[in-house]
PyMOL commands that place a pseudoatom at each C-alpha (Angstrom):
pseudoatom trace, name=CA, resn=UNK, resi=1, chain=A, elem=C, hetatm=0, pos=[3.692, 85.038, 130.518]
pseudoatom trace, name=CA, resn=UNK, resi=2, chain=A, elem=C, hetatm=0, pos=[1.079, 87.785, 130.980]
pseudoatom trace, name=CA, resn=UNK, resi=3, chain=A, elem=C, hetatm=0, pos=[-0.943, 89.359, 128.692]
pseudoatom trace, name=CA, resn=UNK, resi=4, chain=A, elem=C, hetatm=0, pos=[-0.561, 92.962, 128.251]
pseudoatom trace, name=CA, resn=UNK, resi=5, chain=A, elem=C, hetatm=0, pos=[-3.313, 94.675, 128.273]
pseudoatom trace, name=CA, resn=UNK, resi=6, chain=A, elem=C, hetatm=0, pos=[-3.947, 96.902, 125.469]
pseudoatom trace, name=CA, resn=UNK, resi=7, chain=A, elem=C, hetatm=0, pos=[-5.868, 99.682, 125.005]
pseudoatom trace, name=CA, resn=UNK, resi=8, chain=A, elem=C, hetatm=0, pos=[-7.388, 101.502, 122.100]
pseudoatom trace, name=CA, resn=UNK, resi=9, chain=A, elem=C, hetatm=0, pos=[-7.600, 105.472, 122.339]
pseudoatom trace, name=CA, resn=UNK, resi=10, chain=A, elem=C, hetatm=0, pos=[-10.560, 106.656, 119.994]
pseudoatom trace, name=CA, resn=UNK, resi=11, chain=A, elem=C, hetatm=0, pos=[-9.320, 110.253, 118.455]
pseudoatom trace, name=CA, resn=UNK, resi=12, chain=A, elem=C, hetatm=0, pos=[-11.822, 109.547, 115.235]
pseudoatom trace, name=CA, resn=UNK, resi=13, chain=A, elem=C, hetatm=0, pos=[-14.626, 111.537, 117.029]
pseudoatom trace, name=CA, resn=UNK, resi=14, chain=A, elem=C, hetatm=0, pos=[-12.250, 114.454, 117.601]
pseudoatom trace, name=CA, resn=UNK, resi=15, chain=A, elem=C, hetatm=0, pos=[-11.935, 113.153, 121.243]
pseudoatom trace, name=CA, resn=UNK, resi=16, chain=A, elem=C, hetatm=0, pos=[-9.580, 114.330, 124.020]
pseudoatom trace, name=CA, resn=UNK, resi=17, chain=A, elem=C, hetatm=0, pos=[-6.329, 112.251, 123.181]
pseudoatom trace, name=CA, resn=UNK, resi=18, chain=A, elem=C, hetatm=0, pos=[-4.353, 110.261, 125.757]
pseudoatom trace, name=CA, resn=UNK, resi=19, chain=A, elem=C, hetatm=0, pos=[-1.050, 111.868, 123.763]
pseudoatom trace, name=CA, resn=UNK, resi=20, chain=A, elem=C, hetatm=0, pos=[-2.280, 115.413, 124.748]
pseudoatom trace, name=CA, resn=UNK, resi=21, chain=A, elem=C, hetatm=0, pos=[1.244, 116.056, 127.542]
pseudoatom trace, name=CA, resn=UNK, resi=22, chain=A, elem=C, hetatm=0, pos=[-1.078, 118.920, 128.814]
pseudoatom trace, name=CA, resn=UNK, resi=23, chain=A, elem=C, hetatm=0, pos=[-4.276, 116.994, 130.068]
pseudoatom trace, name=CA, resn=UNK, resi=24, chain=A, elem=C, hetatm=0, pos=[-3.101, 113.180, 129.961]
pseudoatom trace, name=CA, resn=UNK, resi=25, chain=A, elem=C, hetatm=0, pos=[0.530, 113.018, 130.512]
pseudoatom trace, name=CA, resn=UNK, resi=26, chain=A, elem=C, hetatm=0, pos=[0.101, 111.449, 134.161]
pseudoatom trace, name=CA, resn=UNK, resi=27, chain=A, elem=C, hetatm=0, pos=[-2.319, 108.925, 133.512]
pseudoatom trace, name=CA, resn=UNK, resi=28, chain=A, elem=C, hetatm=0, pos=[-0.088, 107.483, 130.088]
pseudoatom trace, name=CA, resn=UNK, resi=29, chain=A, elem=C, hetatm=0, pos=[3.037, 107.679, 132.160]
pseudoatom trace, name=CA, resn=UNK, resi=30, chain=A, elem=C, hetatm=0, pos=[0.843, 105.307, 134.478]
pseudoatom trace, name=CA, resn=UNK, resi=31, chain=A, elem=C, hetatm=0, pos=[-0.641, 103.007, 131.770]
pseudoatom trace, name=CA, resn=UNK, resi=32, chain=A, elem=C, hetatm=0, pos=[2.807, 102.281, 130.692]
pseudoatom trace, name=CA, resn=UNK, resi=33, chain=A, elem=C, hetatm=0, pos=[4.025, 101.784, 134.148]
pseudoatom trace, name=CA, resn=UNK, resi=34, chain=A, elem=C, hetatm=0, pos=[1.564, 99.377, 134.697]
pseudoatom trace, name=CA, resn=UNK, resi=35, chain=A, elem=C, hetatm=0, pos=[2.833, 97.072, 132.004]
pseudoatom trace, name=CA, resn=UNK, resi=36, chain=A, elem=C, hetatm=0, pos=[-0.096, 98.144, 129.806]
pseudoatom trace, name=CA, resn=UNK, resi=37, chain=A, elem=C, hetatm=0, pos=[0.010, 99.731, 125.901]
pseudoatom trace, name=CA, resn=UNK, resi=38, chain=A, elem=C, hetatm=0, pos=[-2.126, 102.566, 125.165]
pseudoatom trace, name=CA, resn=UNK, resi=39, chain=A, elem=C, hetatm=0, pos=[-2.460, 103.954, 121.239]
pseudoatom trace, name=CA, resn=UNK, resi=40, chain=A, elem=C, hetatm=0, pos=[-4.422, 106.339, 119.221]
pseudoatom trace, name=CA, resn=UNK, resi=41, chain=A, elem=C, hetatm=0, pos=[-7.505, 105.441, 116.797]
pseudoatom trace, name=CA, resn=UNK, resi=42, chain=A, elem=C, hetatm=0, pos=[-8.038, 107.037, 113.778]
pseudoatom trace, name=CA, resn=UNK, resi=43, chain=A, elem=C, hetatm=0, pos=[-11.266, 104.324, 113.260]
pseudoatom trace, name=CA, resn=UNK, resi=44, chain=A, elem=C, hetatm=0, pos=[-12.953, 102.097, 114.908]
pseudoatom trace, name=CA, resn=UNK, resi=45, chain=A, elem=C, hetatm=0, pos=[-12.809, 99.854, 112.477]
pseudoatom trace, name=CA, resn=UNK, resi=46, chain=A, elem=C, hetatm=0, pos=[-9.434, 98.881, 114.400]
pseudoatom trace, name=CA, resn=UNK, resi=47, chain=A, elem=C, hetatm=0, pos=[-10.507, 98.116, 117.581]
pseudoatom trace, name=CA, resn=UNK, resi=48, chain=A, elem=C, hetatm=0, pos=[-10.542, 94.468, 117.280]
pseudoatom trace, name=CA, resn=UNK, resi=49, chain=A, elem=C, hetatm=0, pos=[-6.873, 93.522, 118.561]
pseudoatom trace, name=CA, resn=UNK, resi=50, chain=A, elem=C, hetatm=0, pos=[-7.852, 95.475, 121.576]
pseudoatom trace, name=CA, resn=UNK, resi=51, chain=A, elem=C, hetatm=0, pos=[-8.892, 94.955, 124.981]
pseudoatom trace, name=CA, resn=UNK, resi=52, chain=A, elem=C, hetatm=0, pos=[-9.782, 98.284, 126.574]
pseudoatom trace, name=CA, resn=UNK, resi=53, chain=A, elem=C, hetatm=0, pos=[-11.839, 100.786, 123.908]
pseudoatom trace, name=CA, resn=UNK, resi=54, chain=A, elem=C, hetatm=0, pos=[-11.457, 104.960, 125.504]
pseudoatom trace, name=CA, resn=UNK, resi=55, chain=A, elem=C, hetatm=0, pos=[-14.352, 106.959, 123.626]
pseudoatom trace, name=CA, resn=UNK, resi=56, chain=A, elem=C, hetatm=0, pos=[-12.928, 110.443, 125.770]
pseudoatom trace, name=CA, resn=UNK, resi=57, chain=A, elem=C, hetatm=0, pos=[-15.628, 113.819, 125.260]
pseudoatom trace, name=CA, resn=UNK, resi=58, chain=A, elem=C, hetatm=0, pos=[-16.541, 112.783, 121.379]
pseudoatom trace, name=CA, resn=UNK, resi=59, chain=A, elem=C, hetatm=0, pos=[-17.351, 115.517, 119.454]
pseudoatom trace, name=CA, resn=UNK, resi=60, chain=A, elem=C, hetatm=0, pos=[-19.073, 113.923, 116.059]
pseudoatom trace, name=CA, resn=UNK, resi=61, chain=A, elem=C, hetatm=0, pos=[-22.081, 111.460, 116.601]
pseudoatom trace, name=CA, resn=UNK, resi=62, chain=A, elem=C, hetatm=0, pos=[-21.654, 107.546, 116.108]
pseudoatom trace, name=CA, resn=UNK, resi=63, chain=A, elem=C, hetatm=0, pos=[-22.848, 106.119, 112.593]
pseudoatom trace, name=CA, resn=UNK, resi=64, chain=A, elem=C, hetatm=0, pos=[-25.226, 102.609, 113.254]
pseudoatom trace, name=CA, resn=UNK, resi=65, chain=A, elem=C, hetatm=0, pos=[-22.387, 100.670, 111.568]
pseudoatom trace, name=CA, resn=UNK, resi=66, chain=A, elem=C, hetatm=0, pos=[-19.534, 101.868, 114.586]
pseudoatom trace, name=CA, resn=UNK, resi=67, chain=A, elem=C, hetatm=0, pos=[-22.134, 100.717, 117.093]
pseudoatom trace, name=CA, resn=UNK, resi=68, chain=A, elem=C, hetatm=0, pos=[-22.230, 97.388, 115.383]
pseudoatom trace, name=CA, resn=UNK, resi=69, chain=A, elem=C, hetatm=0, pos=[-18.665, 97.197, 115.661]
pseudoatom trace, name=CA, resn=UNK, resi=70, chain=A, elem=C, hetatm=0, pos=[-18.937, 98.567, 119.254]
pseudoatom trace, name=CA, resn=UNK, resi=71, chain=A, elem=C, hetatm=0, pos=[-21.270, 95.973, 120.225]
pseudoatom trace, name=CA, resn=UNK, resi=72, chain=A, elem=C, hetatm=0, pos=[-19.266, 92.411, 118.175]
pseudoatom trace, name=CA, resn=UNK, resi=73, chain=A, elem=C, hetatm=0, pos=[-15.839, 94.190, 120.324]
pseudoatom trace, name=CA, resn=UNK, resi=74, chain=A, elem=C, hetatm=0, pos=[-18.383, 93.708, 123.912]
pseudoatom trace, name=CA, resn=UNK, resi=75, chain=A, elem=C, hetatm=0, pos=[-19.222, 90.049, 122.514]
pseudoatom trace, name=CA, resn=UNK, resi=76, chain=A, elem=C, hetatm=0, pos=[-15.622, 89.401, 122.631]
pseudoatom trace, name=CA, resn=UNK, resi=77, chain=A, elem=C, hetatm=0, pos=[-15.462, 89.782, 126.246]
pseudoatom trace, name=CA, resn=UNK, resi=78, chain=A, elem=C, hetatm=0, pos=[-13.715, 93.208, 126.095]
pseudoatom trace, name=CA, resn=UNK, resi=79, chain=A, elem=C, hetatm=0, pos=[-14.355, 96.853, 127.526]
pseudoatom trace, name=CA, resn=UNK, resi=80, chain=A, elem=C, hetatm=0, pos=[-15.539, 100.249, 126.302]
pseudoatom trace, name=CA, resn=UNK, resi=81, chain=A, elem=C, hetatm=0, pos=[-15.230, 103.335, 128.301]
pseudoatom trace, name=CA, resn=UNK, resi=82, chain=A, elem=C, hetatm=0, pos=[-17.319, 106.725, 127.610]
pseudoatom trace, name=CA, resn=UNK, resi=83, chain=A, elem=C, hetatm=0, pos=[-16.128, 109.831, 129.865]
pseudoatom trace, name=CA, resn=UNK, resi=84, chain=A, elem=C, hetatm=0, pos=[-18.901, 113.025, 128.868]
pseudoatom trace, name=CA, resn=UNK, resi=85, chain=A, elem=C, hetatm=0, pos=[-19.564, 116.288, 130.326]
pseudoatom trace, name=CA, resn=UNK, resi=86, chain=A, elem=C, hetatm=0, pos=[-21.948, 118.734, 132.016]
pseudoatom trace, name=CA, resn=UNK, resi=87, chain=A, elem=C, hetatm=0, pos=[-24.918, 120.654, 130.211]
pseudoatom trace, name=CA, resn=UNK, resi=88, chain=A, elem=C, hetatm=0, pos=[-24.728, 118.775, 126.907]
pseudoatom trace, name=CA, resn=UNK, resi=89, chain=A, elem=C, hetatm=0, pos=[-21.420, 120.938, 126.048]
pseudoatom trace, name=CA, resn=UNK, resi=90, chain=A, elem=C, hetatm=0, pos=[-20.387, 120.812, 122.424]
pseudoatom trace, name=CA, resn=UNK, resi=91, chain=A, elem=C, hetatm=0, pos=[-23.350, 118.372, 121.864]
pseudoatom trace, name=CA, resn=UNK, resi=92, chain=A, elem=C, hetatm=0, pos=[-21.800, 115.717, 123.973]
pseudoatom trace, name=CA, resn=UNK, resi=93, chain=A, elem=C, hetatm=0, pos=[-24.629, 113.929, 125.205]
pseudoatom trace, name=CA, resn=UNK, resi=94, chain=A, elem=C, hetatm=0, pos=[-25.998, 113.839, 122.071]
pseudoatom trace, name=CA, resn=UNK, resi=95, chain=A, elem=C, hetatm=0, pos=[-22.733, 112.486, 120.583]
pseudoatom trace, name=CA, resn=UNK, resi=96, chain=A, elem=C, hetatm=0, pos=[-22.732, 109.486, 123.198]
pseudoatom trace, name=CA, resn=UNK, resi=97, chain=A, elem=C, hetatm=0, pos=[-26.135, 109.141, 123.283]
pseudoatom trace, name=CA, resn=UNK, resi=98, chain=A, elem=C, hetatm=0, pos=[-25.779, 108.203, 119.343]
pseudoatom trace, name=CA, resn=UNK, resi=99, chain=A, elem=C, hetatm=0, pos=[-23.686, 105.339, 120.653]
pseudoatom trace, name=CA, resn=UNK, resi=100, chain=A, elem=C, hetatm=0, pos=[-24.703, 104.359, 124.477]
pseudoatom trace, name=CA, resn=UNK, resi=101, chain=A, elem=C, hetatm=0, pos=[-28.427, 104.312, 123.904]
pseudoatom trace, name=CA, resn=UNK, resi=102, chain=A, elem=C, hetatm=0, pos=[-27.497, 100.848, 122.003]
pseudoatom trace, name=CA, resn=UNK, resi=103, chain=A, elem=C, hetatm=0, pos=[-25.968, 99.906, 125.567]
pseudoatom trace, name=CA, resn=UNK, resi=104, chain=A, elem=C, hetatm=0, pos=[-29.307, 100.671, 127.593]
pseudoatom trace, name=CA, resn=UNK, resi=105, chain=A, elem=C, hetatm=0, pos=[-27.509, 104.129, 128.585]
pseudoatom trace, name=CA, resn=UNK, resi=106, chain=A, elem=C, hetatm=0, pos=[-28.230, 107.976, 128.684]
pseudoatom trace, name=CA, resn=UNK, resi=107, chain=A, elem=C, hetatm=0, pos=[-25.948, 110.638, 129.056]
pseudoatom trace, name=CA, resn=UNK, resi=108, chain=A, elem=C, hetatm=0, pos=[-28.343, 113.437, 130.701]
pseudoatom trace, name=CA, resn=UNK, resi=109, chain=A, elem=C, hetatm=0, pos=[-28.036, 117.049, 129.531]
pseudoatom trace, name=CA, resn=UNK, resi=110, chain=A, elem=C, hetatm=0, pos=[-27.607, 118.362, 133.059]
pseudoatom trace, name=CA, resn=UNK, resi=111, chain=A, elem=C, hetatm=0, pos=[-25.265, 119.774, 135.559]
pseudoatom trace, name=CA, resn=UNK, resi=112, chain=A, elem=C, hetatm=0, pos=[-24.639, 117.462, 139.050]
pseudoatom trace, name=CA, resn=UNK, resi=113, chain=A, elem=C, hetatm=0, pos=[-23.851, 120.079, 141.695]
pseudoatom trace, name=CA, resn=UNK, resi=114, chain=A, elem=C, hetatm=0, pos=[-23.296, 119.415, 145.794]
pseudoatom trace, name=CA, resn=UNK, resi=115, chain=A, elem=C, hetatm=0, pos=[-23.062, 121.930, 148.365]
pseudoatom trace, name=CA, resn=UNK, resi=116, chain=A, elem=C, hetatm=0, pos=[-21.889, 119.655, 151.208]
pseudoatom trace, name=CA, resn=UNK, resi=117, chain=A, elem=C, hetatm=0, pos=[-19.345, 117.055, 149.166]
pseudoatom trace, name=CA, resn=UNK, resi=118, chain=A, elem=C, hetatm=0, pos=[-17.081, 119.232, 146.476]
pseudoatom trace, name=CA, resn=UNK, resi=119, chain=A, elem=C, hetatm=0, pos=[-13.496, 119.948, 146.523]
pseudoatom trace, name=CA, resn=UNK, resi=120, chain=A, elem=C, hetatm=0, pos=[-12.261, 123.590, 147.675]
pseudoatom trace, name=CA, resn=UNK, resi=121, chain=A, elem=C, hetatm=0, pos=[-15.952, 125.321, 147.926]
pseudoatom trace, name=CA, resn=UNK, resi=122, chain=A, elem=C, hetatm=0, pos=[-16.888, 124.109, 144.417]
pseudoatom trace, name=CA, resn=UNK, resi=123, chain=A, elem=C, hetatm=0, pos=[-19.865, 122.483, 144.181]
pseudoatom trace, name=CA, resn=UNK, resi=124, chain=A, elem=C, hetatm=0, pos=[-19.225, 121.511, 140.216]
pseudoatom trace, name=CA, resn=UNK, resi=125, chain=A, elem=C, hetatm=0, pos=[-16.185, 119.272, 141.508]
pseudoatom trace, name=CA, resn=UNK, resi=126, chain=A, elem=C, hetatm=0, pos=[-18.181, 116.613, 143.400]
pseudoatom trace, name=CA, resn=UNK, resi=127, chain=A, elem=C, hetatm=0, pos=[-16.377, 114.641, 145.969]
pseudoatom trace, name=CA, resn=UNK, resi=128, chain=A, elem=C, hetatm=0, pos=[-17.787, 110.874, 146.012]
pseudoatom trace, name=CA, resn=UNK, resi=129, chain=A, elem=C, hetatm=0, pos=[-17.445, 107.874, 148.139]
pseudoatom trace, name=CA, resn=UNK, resi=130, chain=A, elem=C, hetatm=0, pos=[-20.114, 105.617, 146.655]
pseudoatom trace, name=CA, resn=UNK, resi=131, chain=A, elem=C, hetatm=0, pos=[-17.980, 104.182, 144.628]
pseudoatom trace, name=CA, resn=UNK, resi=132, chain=A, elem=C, hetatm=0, pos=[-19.651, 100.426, 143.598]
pseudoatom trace, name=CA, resn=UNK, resi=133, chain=A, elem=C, hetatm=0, pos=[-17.438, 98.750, 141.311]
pseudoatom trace, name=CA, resn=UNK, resi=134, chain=A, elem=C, hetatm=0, pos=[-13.348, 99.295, 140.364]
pseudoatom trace, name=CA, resn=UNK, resi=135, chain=A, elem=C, hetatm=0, pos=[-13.339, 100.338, 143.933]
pseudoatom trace, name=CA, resn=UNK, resi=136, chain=A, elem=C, hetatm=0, pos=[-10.304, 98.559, 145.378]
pseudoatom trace, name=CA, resn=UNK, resi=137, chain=A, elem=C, hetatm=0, pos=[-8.176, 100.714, 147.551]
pseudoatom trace, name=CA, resn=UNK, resi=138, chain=A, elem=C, hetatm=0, pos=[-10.918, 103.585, 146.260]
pseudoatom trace, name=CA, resn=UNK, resi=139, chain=A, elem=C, hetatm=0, pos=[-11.944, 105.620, 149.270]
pseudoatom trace, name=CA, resn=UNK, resi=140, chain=A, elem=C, hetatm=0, pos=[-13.212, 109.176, 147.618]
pseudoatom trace, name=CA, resn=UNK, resi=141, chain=A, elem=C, hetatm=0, pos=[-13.409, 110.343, 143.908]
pseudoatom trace, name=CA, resn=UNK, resi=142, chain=A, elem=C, hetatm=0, pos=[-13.205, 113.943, 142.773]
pseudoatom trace, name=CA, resn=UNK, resi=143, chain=A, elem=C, hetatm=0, pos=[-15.844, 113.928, 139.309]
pseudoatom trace, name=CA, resn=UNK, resi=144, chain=A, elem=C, hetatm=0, pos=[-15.487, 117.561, 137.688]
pseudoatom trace, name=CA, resn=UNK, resi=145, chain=A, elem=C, hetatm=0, pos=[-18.302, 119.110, 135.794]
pseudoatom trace, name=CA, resn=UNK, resi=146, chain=A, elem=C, hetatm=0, pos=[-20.311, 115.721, 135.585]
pseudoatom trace, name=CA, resn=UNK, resi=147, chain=A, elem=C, hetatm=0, pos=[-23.741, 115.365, 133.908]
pseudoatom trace, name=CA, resn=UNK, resi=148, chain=A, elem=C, hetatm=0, pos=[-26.099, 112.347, 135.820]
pseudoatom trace, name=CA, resn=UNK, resi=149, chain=A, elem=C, hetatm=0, pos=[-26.816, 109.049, 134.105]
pseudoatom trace, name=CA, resn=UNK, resi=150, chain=A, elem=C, hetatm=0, pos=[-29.859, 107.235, 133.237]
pseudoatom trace, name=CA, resn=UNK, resi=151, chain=A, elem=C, hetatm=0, pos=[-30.493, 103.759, 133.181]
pseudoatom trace, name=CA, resn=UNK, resi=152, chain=A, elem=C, hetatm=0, pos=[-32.558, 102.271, 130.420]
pseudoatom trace, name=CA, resn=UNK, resi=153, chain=A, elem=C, hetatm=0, pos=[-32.969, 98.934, 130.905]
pseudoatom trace, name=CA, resn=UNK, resi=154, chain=A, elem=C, hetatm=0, pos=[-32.162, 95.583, 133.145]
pseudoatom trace, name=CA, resn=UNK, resi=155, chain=A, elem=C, hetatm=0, pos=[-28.592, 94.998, 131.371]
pseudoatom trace, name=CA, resn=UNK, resi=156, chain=A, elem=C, hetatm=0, pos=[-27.287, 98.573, 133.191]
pseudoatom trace, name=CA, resn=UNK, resi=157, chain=A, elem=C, hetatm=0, pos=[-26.227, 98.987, 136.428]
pseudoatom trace, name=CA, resn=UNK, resi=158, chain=A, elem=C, hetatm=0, pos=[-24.785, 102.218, 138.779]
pseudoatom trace, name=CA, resn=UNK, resi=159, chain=A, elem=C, hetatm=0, pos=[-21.510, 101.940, 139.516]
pseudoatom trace, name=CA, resn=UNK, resi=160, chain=A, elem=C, hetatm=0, pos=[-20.961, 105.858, 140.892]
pseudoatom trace, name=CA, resn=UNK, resi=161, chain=A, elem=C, hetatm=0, pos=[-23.623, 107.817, 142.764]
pseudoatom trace, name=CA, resn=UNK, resi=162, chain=A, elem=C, hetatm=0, pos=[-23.407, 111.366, 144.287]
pseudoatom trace, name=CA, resn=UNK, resi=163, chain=A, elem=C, hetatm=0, pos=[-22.991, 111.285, 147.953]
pseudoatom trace, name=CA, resn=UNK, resi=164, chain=A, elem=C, hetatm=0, pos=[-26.048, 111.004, 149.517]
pseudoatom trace, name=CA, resn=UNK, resi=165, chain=A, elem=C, hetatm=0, pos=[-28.105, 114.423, 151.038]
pseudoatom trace, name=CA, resn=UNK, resi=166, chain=A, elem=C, hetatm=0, pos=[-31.731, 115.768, 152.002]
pseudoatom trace, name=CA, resn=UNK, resi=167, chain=A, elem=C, hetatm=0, pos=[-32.440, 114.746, 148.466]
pseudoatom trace, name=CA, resn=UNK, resi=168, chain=A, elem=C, hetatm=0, pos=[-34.073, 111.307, 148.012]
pseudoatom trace, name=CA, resn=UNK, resi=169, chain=A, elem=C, hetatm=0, pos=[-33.481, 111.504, 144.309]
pseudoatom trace, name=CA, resn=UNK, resi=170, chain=A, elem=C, hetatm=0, pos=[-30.304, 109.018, 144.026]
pseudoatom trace, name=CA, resn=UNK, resi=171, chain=A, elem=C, hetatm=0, pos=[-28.033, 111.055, 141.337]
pseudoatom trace, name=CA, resn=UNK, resi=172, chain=A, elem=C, hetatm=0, pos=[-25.967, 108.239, 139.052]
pseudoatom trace, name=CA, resn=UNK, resi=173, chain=A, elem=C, hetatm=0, pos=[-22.780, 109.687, 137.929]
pseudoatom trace, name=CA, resn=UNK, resi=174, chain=A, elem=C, hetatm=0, pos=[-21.440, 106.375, 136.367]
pseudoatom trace, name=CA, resn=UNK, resi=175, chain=A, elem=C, hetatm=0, pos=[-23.291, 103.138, 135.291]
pseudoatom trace, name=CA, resn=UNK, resi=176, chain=A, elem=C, hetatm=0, pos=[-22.211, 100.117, 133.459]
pseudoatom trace, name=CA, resn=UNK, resi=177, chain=A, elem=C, hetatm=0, pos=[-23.859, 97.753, 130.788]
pseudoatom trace, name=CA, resn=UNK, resi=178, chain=A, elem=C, hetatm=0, pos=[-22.817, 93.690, 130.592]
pseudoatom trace, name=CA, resn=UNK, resi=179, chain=A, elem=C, hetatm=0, pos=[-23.383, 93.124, 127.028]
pseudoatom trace, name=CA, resn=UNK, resi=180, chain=A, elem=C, hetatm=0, pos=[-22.834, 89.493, 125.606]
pseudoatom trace, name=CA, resn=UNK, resi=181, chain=A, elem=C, hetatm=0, pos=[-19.971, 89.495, 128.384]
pseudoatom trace, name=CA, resn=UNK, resi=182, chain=A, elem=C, hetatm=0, pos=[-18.380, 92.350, 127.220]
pseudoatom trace, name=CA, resn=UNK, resi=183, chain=A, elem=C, hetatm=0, pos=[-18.344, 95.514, 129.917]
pseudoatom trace, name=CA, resn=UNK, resi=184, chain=A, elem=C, hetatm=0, pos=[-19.807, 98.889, 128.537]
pseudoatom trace, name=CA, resn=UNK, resi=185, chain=A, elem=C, hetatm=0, pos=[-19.011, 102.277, 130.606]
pseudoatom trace, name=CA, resn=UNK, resi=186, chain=A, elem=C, hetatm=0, pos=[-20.608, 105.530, 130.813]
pseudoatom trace, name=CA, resn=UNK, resi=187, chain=A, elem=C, hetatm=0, pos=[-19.138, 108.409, 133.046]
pseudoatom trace, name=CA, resn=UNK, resi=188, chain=A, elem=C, hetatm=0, pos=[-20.819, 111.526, 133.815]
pseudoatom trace, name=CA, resn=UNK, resi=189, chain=A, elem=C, hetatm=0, pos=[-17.181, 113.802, 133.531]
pseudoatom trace, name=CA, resn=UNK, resi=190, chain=A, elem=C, hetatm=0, pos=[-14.111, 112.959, 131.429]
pseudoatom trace, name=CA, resn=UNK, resi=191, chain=A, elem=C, hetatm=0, pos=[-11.900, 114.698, 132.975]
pseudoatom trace, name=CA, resn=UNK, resi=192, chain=A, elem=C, hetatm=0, pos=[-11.741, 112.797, 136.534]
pseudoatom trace, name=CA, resn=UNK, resi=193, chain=A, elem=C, hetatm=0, pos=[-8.921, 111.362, 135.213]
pseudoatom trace, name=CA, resn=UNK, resi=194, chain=A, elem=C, hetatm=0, pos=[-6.802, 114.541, 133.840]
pseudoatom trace, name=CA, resn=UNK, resi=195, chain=A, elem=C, hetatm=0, pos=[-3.765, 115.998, 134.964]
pseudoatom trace, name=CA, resn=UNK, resi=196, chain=A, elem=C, hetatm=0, pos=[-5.551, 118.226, 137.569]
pseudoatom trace, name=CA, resn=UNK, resi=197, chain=A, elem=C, hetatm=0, pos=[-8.564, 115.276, 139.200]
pseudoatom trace, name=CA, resn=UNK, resi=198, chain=A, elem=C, hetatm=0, pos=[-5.856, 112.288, 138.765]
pseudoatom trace, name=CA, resn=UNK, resi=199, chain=A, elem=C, hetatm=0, pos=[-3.554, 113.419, 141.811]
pseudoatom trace, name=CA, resn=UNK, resi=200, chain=A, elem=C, hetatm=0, pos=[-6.980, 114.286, 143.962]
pseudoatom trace, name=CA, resn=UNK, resi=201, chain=A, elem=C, hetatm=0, pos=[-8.106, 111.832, 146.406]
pseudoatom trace, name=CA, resn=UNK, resi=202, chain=A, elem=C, hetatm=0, pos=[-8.623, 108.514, 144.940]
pseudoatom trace, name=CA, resn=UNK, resi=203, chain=A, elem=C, hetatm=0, pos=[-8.703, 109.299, 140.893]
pseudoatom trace, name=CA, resn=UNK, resi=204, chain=A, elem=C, hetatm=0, pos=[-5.499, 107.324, 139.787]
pseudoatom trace, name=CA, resn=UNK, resi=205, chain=A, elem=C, hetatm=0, pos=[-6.263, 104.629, 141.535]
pseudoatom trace, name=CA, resn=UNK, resi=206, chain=A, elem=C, hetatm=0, pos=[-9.780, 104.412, 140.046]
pseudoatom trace, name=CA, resn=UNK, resi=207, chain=A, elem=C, hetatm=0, pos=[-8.704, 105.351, 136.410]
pseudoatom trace, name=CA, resn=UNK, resi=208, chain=A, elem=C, hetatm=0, pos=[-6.309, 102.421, 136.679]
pseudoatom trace, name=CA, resn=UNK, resi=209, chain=A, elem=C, hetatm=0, pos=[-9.039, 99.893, 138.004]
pseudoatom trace, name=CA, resn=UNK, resi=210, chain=A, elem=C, hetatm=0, pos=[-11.289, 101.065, 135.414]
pseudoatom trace, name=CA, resn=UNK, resi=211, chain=A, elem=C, hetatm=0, pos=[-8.574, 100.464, 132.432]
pseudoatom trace, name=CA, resn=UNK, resi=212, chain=A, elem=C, hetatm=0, pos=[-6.978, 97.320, 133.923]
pseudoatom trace, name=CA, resn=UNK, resi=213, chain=A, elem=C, hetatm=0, pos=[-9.389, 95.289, 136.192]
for i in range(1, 213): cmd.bond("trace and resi %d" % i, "trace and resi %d" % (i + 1))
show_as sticks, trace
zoom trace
């Protein structure tokens, strides 16, 4: 028989929630399709009979002792995925920063913009194809209002970067830690995978391969 995946949905940091019909009905219809459970956290103290940990736009900072259990969840062999936002709105870089800094990560307080790769004129909705990793049958990704990513140490890795232009500075709008075998993820944007980015390009089948692979 297989294993169901199951993932945890953290709403203790006043998140986004995956039970929000407005912004997340598509992708939880999807989940479910896909033979995997999704449910709300009210702690992280709960996260241990989970596979898949969703920290979605946080808006409260991460105490050392939820980063402790953050990091014995990644020793387990499991996954955590952090989705932020542009221009440190509401404090959000500074909320995951409180957590992913553990993880050799840094959400920037920037803005990415591109003038050549954006959907319909916009250069705040960057258009990717440099997609490294949970890239199968991924051609392009639409990232909305994404801040860049830095990379702290040797354990991190890119996994998204902003199309290439005259620019040599490489912009890294995703990256990835491997932590005691465990898999820690930092976005730039949380909302590639909304009800408006999920039906653009390839963004479902992305935020599937990032939940389920």
């Amino acid at each position: 028989m297989v294993k169901r995946i199951k993932i945890g949905w953290d709403i203790s940091h006043m998140e986004f929630t995956i039970e929000d019909h407005y912004y997340f009905s598509v992708l939880k219809k999807s989940i479910r399709e896909a033979g995997a459970v999704v449910r709300e956290l009210d702690s992280l103290g709960d996260i241990a009979n989970f596979d898949v940990l969703v920290i979605n736009y946080p808006e409260k900072p991460f105490k050392k002792t939820e980063a402790k259990l953050v990091r014995d969840f990644l020793k387990s062999g499991k996954k955590v995925i952090v989705g932020g936002y542009y221009k440190n709105e509401d404090r959000i870089a500074d909320h995951i920063n409180s957590l992913s800094s553990h993880f050799g990560l840094l959400l920037n307080k920037d803005e990415v913009r591109d003038r050549f790769s954006n959907d319909e004129g916009d250069d705040l909705l960057i258009v990717t194809s440099r997609v490294l990793s949970y890239n199968d049958s991924v051609e392009r990704v639409l990232l909305p209002c994404s801040a860049s990513i830095s990379i702290l140490d040797s354990s991190a890795r890119p996994i998204i970067y902003k199309e290439k232009s005259g620019s040599r500075r490489e912009r890294v709008l995703g990256a990835e830690s491997r932590i005691d075998g465990g898999r820690f993820l930092l976005l730039g944007t949380c909302v590639f995978w909304d009800n408006f980015a999920i039906k653009k390009y390839s963004n479902f089948r992305f935020s599937l391969n990032l939940l389920l692979d």
